[in-house]
C-alpha positions in Angstrom: 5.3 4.7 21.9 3.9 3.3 18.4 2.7 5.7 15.9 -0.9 5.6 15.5 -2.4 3.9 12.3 -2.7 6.5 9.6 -6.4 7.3 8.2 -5.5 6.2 5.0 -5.3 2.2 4.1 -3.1 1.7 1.6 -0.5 3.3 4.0 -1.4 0.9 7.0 -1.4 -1.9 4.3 2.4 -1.0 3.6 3.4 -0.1 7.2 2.1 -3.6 7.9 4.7 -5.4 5.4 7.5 -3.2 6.4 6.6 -3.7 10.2 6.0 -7.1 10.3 9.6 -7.2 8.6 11.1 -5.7 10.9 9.6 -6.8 13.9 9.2 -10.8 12.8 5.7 -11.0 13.4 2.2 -10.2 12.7 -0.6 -10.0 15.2 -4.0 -12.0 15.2 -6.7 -12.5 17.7 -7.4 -16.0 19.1 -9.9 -16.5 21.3 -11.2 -20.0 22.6 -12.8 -20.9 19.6 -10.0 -19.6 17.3 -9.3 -17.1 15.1 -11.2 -13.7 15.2 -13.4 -13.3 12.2 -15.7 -11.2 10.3 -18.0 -11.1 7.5 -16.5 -8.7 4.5 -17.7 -5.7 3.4 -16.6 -6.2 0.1 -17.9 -9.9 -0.8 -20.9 -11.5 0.1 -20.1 -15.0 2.1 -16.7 -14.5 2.3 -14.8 -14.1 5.9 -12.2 -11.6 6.9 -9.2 -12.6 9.4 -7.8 -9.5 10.3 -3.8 -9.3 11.2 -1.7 -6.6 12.8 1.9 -5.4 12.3 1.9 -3.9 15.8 0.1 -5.9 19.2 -1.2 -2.3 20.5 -3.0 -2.2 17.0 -4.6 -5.7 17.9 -5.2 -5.0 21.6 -7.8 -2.2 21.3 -10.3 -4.5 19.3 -10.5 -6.5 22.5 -13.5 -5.4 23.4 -17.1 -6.4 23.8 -18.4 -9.5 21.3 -14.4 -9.7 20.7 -13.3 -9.5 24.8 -12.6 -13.0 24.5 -10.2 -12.4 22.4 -6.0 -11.9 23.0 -3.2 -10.6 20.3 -1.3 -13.2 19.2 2.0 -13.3 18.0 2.7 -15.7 14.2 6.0 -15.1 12.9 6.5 -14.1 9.5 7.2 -17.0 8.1 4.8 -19.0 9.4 2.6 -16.6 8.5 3.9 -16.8 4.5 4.5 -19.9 4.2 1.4 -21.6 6.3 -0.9 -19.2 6.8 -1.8 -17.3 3.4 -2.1 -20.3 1.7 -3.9 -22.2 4.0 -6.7 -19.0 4.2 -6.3 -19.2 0.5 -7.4 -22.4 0.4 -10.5 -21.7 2.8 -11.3 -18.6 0.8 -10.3 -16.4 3.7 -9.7 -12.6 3.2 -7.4 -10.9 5.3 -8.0 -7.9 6.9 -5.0 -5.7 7.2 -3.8 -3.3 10.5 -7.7 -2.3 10.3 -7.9 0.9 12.8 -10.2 1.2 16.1 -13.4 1.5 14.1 -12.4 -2.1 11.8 -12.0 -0.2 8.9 -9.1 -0.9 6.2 -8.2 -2.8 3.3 -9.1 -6.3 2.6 -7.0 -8.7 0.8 -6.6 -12.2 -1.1 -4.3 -13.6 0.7 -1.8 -14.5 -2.0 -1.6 -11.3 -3.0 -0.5 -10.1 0.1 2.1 -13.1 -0.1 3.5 -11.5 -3.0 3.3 -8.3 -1.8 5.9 -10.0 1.0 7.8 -11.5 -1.2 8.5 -8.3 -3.7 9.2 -6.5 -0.3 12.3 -9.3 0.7 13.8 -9.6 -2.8 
């Protein structure tokens, strides 16, 4: 049984870089039009792709406008080496193991990148 995600966000933020370590992957939700999405709370026109360390974590925000939607397995280095820098480029946030209510931390994605890569070395 996987822990629960913890109230607090910078610990889900960390459990998410440690998890995704150790498991290989991180979790997104794709749907037939793509990638799940939302509008930030922090940035006016900017989008948030939220990822996962865990597919539970992913699973229970399949619901209503986002039933279409199925976790999604990216491995790890994918995700570093195509993904950040390609949401990066299309000025992409990403949302990190957000809880049941989509609440959480937001992140530039190259920060997050680093964030990987201080965690390897």
């Amino acid at each position: 049984m996987t822990e629960p995600l913890s109230p607090d966000s910078e610990e889900n933020f960390d459990r998410f870089i440690v998890e995704a370590l150790e498991t290989g992957c991180v979790w997104g939700l794709e749907g037939p039009e793509g990638w799940a999405l939302c509008p930030s709370e922090q940035f006016k026109e900017t989008d948030v792709m939220p990822f996962w360390s865990q597919p539970e974590f992913a699973q229970c925000h399949c619901v209503e406008d986002w039933s279409i939607y199925k976790p999604v397995p990216i491995s790890v280095e994918e995700f570093m080496d195509e993904w950040l820098p390609g949401l990066h480029e299309d000025v992409i946030l990403v949302g990190v193991n957000w809880d049941a209510e989509l609440e959480g931390m937001e992140t530039e994605p190259l920060d997050l990148l680093q964030e990987f890569e201080a965690e390897i070395s």
